[in-house]
C-alpha positions as CSV (number, residue, x, y, z in Angstrom):
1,X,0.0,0.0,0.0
2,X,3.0,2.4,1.0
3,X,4.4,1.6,-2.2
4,X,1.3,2.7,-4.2
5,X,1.5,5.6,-2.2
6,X,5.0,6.6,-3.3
7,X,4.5,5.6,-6.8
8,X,1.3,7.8,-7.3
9,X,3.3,10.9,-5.6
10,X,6.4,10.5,-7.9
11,X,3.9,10.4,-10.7
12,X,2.2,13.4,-9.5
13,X,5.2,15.3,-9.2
14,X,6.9,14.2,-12.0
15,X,3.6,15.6,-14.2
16,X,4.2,18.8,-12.6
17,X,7.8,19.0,-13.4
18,X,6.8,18.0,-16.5
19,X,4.5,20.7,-17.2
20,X,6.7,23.4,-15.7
21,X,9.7,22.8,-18.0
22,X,7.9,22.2,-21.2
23,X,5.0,25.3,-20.6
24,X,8.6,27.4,-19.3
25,X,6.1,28.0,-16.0
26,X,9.3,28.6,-14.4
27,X,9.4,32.2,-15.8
28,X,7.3,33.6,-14.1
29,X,9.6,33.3,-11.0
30,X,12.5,32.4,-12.2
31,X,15.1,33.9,-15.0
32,X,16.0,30.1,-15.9
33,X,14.9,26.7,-16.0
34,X,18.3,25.9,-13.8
35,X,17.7,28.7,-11.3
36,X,14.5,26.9,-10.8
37,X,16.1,23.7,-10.4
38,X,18.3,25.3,-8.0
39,X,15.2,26.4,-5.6
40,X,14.3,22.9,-5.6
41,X,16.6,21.8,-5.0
42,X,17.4,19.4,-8.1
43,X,20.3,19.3,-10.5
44,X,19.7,19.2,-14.9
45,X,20.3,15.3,-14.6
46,X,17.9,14.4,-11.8
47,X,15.0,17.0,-13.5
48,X,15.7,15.8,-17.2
49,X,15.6,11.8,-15.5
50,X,12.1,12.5,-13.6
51,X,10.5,13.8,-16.7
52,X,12.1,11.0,-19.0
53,X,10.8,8.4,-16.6
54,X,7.2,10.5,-16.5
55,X,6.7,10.7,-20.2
56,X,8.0,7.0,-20.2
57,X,5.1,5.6,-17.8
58,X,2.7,8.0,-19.7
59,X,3.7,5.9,-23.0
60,X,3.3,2.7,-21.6
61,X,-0.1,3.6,-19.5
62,X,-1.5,4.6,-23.1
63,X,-0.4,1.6,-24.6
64,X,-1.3,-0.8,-21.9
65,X,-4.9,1.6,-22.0
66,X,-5.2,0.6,-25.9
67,X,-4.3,-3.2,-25.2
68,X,-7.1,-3.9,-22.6
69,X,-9.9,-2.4,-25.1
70,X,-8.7,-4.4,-27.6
């Protein structure tokens, strides 16, 4: 159950990460995407990692979605 816990707030966060570096959200704050990062505190690796591993479950949730209506 902890685990499912964990998992949905990685998710959640990662989605917001997401959305703040691709909409440039951090702008309205921040001068840069790595003074942001900063604030977090996160380095360019850890962010860029998150958001691959985001988009990466997003991918396979869509497929996975598409293969049980199938």
């Amino acid at each position: 159950m902890e685990d499912a816990f964990q998992e949905d707030n990685f998710i959640k966060g990662a989605a917001a990460l997401t959305r703040i570096r691709d909409g440039q959200l951090y702008r309205e704050t921040y001068e840069s995407y790595a003074a942001y990062l900063k604030s977090i505190p996160l380095t360019r690796r850890q962010a860029d990692q998150i958001v691959r591993t985001y988009k990466i479950h997003q991918s396979l949730h869509a497929f996975l979605s598409k293969a049980k209506a199938a």
